[in-house]
GUFIMI-834239 format. One record per residue (C-alpha): residue number from 1; residue in three letters; y, x, z. Coordinates in Angstrom, 3 decimals, padded with zeros to 6 digits, m for minus. Example, Ala and Ser with C-alpha at 12.3 -4.5 7.8 and 13.67 -1.06 7.14 Angstrom:
<rec nr="1" rest="ALA" v="m004.500" u="012.300" w="007.800"/>
<rec nr="2" rest="SER" v="m001.060" u="013.670" w="007.140"/>
//
This chain:
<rec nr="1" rest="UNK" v="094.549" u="167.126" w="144.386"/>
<rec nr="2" rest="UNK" v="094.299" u="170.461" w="146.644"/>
<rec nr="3" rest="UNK" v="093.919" u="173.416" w="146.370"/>
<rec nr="4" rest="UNK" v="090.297" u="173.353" w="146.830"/>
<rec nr="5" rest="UNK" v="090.172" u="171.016" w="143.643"/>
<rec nr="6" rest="UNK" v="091.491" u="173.664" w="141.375"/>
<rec nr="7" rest="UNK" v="089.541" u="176.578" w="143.357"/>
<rec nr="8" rest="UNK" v="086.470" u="174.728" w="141.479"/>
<rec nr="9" rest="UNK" v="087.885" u="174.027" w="138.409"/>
<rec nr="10" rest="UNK" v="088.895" u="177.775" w="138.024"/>
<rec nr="11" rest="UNK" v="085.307" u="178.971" w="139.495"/>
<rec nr="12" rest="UNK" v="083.621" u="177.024" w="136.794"/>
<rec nr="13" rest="UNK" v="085.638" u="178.172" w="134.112"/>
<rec nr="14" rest="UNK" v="084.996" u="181.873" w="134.973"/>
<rec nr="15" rest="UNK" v="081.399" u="181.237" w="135.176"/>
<rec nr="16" rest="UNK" v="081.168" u="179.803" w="131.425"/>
<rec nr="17" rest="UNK" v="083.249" u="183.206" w="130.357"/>
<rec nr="18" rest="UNK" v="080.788" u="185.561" w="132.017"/>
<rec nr="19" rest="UNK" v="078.171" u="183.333" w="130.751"/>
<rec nr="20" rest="UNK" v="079.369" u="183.421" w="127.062"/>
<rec nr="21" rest="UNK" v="079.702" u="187.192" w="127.683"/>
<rec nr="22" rest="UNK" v="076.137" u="187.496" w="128.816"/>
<rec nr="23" rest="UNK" v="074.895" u="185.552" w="126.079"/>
<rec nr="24" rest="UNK" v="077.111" u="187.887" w="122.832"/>
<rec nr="25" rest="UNK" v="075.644" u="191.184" w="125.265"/>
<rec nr="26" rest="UNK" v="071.725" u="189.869" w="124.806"/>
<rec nr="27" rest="UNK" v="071.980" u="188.883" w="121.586"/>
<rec nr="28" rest="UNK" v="073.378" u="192.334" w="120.687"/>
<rec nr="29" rest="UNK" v="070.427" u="193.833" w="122.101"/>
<rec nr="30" rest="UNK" v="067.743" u="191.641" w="121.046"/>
<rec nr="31" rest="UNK" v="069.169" u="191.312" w="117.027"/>
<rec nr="32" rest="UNK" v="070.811" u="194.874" w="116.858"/>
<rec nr="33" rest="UNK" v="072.666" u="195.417" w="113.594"/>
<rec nr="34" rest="UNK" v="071.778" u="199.250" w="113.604"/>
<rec nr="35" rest="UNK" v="067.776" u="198.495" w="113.688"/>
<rec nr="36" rest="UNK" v="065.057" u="199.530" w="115.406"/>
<rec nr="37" rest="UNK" v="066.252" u="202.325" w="117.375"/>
<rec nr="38" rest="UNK" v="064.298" u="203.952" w="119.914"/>
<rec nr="39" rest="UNK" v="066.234" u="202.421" w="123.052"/>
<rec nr="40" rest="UNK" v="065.681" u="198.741" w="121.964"/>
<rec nr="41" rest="UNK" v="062.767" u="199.110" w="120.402"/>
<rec nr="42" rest="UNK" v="060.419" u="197.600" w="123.124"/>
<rec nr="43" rest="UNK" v="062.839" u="194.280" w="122.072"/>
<rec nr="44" rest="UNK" v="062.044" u="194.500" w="118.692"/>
<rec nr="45" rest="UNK" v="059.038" u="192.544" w="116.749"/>
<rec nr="46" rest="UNK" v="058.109" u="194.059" w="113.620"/>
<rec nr="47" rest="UNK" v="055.890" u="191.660" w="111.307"/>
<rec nr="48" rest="UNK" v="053.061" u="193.828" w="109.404"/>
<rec nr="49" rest="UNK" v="053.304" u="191.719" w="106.271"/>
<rec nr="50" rest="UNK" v="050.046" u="193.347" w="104.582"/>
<rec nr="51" rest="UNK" v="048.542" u="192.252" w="107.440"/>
<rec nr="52" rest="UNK" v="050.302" u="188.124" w="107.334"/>
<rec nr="53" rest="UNK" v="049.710" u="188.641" w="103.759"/>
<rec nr="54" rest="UNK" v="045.754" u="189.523" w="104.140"/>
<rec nr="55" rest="UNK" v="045.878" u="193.192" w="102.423"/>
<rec nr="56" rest="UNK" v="047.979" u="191.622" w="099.439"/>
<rec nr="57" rest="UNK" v="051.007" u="193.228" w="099.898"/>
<rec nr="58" rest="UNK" v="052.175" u="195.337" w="096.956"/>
<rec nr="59" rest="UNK" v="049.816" u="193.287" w="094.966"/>
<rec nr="60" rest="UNK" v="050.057" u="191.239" w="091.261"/>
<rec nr="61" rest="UNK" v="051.570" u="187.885" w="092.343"/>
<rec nr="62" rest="UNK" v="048.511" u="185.014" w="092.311"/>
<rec nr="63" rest="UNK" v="047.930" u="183.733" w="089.163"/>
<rec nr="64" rest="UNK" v="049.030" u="180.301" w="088.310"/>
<rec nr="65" rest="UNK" v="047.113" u="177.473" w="088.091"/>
<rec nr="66" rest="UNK" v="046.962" u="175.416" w="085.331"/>
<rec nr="67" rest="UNK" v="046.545" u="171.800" w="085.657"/>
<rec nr="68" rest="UNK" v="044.050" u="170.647" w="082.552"/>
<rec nr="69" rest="UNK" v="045.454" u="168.802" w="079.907"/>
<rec nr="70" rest="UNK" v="043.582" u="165.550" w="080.177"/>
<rec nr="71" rest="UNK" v="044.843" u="165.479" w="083.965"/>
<rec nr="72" rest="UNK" v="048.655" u="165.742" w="082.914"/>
<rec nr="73" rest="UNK" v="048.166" u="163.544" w="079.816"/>
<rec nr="74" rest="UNK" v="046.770" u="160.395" w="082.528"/>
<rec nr="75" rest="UNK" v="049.832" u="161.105" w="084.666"/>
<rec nr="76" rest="UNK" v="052.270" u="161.110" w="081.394"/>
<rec nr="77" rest="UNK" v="055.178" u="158.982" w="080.529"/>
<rec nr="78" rest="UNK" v="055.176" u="157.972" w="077.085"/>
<rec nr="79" rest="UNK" v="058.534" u="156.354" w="077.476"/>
<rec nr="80" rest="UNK" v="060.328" u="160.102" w="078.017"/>
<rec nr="81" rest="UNK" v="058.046" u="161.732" w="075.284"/>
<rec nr="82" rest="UNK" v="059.947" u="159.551" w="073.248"/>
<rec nr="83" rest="UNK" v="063.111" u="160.787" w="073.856"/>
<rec nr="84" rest="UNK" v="061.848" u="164.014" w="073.417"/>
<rec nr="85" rest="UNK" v="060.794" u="163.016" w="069.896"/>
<rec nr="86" rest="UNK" v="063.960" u="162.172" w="069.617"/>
<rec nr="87" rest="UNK" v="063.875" u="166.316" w="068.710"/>
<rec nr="88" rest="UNK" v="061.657" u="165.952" w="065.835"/>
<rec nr="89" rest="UNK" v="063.011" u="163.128" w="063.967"/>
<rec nr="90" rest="UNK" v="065.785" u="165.476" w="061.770"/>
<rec nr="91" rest="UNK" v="062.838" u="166.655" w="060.241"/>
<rec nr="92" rest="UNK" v="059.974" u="164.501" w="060.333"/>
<rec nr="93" rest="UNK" v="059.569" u="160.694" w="059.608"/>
<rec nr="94" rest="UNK" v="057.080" u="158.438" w="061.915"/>
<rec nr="95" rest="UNK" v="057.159" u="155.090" w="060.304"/>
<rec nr="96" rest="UNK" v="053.988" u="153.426" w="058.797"/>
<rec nr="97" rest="UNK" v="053.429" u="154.906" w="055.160"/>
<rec nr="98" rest="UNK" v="057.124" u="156.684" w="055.575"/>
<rec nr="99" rest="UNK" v="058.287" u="159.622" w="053.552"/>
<rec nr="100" rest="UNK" v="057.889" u="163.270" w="054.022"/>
<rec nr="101" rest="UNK" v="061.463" u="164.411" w="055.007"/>
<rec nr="102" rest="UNK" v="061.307" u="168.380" w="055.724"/>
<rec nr="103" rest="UNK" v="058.290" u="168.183" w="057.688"/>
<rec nr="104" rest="UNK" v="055.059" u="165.917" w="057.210"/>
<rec nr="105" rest="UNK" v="055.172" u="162.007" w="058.086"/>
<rec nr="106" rest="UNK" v="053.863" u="162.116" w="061.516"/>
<rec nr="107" rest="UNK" v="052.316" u="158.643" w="062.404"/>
<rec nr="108" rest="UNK" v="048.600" u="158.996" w="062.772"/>
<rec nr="109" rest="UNK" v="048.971" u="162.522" w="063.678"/>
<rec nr="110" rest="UNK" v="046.826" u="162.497" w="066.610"/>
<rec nr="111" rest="UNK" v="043.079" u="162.994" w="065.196"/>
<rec nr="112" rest="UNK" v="043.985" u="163.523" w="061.481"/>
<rec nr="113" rest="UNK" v="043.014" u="166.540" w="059.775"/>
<rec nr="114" rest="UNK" v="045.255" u="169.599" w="059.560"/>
<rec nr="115" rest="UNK" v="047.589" u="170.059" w="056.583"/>
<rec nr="116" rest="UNK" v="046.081" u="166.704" w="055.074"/>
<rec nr="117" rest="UNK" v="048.993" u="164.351" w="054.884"/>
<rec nr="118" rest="UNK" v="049.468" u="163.132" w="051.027"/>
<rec nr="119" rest="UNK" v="052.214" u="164.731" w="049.163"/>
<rec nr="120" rest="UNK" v="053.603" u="167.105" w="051.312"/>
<rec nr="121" rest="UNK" v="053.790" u="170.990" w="050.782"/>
<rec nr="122" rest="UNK" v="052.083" u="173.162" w="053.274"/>
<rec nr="123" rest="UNK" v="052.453" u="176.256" w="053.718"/>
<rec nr="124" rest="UNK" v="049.312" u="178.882" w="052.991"/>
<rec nr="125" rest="UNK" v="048.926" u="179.338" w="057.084"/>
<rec nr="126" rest="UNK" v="048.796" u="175.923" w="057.741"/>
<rec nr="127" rest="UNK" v="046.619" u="174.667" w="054.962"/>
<rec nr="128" rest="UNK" v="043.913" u="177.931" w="055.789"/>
<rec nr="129" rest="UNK" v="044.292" u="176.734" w="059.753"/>
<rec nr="130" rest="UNK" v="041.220" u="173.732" w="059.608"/>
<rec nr="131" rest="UNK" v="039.894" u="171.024" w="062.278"/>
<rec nr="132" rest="UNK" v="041.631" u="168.170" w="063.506"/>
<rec nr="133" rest="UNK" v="045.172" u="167.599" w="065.442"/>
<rec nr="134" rest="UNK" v="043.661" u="166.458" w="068.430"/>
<rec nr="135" rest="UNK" v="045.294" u="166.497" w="071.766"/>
<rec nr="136" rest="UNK" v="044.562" u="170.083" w="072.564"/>
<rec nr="137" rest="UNK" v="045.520" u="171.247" w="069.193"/>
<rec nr="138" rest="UNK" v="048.942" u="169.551" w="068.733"/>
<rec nr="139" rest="UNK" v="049.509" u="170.933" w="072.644"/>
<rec nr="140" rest="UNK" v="048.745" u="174.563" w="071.792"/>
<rec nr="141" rest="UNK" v="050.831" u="174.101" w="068.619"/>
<rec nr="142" rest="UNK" v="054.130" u="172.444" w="070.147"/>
<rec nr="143" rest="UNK" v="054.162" u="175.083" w="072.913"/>
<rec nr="144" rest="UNK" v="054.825" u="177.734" w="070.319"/>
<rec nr="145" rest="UNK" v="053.958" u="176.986" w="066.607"/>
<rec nr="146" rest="UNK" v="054.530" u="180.465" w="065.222"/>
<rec nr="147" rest="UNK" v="052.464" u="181.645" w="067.683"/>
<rec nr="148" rest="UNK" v="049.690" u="179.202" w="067.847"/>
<rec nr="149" rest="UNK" v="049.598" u="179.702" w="063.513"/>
<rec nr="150" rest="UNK" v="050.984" u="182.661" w="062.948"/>
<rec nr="151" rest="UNK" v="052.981" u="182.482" w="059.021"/>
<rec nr="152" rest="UNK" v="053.594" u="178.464" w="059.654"/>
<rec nr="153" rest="UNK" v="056.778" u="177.356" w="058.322"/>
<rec nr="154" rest="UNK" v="058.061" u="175.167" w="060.836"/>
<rec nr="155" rest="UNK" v="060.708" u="176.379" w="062.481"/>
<rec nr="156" rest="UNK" v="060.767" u="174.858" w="065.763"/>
<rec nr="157" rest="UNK" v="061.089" u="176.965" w="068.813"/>
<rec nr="158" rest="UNK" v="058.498" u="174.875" w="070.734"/>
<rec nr="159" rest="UNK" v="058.110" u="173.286" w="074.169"/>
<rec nr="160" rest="UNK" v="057.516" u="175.506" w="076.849"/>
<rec nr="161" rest="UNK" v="056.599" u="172.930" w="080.149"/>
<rec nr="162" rest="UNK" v="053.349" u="171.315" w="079.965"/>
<rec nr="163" rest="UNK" v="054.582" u="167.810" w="081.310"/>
<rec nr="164" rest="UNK" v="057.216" u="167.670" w="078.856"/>
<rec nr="165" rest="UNK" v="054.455" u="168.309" w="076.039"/>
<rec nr="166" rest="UNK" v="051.822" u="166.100" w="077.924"/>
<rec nr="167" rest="UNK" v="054.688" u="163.159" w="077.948"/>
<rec nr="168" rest="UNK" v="055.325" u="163.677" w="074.080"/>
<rec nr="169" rest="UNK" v="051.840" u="163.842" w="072.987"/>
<rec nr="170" rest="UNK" v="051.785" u="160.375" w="075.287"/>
<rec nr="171" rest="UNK" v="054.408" u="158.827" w="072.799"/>
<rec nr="172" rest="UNK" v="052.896" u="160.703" w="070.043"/>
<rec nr="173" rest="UNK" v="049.397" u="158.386" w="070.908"/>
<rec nr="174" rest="UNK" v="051.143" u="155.168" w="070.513"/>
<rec nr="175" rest="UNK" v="052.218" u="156.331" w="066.447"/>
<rec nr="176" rest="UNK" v="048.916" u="155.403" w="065.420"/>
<rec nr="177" rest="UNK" v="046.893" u="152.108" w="064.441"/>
<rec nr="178" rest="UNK" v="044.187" u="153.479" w="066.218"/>
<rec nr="179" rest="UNK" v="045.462" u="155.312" w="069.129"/>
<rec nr="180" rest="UNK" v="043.245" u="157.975" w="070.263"/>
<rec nr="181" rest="UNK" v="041.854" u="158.227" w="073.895"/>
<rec nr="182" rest="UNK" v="043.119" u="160.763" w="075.948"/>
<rec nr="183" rest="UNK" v="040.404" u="163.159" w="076.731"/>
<rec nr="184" rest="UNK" v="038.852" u="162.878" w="080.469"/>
<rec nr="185" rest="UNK" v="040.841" u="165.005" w="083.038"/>
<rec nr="186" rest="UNK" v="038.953" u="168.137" w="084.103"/>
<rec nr="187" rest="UNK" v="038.339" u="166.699" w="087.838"/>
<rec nr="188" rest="UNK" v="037.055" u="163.595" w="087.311"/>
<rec nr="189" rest="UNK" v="034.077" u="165.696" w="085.662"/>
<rec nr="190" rest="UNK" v="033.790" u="167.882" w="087.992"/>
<rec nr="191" rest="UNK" v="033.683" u="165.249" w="090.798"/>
<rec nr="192" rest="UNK" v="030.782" u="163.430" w="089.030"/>
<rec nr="193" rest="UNK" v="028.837" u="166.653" w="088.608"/>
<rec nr="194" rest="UNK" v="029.407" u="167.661" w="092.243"/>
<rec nr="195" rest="UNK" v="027.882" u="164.050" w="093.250"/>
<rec nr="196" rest="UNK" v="024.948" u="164.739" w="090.737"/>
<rec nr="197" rest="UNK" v="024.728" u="168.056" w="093.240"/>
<rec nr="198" rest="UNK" v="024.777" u="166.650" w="095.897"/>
<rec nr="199" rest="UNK" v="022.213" u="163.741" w="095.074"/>
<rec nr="200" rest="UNK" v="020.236" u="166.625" w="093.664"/>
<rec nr="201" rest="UNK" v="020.537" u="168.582" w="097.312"/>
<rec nr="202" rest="UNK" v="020.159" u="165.850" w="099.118"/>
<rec nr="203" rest="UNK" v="016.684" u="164.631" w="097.677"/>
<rec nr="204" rest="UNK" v="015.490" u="168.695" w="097.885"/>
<rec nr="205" rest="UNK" v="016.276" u="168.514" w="101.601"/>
<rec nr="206" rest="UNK" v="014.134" u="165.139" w="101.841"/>
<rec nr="207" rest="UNK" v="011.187" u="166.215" w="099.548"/>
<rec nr="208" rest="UNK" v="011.199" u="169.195" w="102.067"/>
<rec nr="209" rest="UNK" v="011.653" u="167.530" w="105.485"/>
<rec nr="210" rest="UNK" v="008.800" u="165.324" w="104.283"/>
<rec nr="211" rest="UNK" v="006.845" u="168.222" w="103.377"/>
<rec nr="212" rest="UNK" v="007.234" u="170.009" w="106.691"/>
<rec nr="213" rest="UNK" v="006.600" u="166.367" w="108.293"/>
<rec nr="214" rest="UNK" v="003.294" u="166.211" w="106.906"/>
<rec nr="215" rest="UNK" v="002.127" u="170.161" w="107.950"/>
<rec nr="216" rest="UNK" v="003.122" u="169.490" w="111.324"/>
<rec nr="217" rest="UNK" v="001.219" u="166.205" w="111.731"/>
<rec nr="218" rest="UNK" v="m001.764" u="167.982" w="109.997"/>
<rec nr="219" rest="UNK" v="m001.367" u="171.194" w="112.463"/>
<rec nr="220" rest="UNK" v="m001.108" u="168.599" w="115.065"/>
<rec nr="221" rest="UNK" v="m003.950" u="166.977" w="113.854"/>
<rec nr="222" rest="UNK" v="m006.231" u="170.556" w="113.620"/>
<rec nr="223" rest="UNK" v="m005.185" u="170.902" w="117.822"/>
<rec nr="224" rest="UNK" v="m006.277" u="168.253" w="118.804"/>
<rec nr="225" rest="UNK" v="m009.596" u="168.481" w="117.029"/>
<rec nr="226" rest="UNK" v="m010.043" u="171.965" w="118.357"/>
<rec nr="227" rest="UNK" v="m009.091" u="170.525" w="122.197"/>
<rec nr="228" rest="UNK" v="m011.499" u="167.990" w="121.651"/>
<rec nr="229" rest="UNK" v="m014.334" u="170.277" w="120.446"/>
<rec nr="230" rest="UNK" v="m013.605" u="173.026" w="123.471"/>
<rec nr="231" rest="UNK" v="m013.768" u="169.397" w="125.626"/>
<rec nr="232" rest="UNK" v="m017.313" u="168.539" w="124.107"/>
<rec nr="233" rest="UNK" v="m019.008" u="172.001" w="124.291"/>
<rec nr="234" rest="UNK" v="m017.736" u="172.890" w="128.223"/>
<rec nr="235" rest="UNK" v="m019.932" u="169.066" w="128.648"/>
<rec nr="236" rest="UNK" v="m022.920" u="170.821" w="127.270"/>
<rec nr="237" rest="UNK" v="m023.298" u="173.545" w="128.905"/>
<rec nr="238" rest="UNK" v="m026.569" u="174.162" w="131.573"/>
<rec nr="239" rest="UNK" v="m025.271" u="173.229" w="134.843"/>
<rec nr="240" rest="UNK" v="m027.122" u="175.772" w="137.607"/>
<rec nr="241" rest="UNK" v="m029.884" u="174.477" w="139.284"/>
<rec nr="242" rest="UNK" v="m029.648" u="172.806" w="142.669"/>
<rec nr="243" rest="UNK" v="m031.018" u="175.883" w="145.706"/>
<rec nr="244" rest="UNK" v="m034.586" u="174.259" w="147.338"/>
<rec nr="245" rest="UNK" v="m034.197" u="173.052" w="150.893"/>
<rec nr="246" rest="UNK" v="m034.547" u="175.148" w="154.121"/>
//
């Protein structure tokens, strides 16, 4: 190899320092450590986020949305709400015609009335509470039970996420004889009363089209009477009379 060889080698080696050099001096400028100053400031790109955020900048976060109950319960796994019973069974029993242990026998829960189970001991709260356990109830009441009925004695700190709940009151159905239907998830409802809208809509905008239909044949009908009476009185009209011969 001559000299020429290495001439090259060494040329191209140089080149990739001054380029790596060239490369640490732009990105220096471009992402400065000290800021915006003034002399690389035409480099810089500030984001207005008021403006990305449409004036909500500064504001109260969004508020959640809350997926309905009957939605989660038709998407719920009964098969983990039972091992999140598995919580409740130190102090309640959920066997067919089972004892009260230090909270009421549970099976048939779902639709019974409040405070109503046979020999058990409610407390004042409880037994002044009313209605039904139905799904919404015994979901308001396992998220925080001395909230939900304020003086209850259960002690249980509740269940804070909504899935876990939804998957427990999903177990919670099949303790029953007579399981209870889940109730019908909020958008299903909603989707059939849209489609009632829109049927609704839809036959306004035909009764309305047929409507207009009709006045503009009859308009129609009203010009071309008038054309043809204009035609038929310009016919009757007194021609002048022919000038005598020379």
């Amino acid at each position: 190899m001559g000299d020429l060889f290495w001439n090259k080698i060494g040329a191209v080696i140089i080149g990739l320092v001054l380029m790596v050099m060239v490369i640490g001096v732009v990105g220096d400028i471009v992402f400065s450590e000290g800021g915006h100053d003034d002399e690389h400031a035409s480099l810089s790109y500030p984001i207005d986020v008021e403006s990305v955020l449409g004036g909500n900048a500064g504001s109260d976060p969004v508020e959640e949305v809350r997926v309905d109950l009957g939605t989660l319960l038709a998407a719920a796994d009964a098969g983990a709400g039972e091992r999140i019973f598995r919580r409740c069974v130190s102090c309640h029993n959920a066997e067919p015609g089972g004892a009260n242990l230090q909270g009421p026998n549970l099976w048939n829960v779902v639709g019974r009335a409040v405070a109503s189970y046979d020999g058990f001991n409610y407390s004042g709260a409880m037994s002044d509470h009313g209605g039904n356990w139905t799904y919404e109830e015994l979901d308001h009441f396992i998220a925080n039970p001395r909230s939900y009925i304020s003086g209850t004695a259960m002690a249980f700190a509740g269940i804070r996420g909504d899935e876990d709940r939804a998957n427990l009151l999903a177990y919670m159905q099949t303790l029953s004889d007579s399981p209870v239907p889940f109730p019908a998830p909020v958008v299903a409802e909603t989707a059939d009363a849209a489609d009632g809208m829109v049927e609704d809509a839809m036959m306004d905008a035909a009764g309305e089209v047929d409507a207009a239909t009709t006045e503009a044949a009859e308009n129609l009908s009203d010009q071309m009477d008038a054309i043809e009476d204009a035609a038929q009185g310009g016919g009757a009209e007194d021609t002048p009379a022919e000038e005598g011969g020379n």
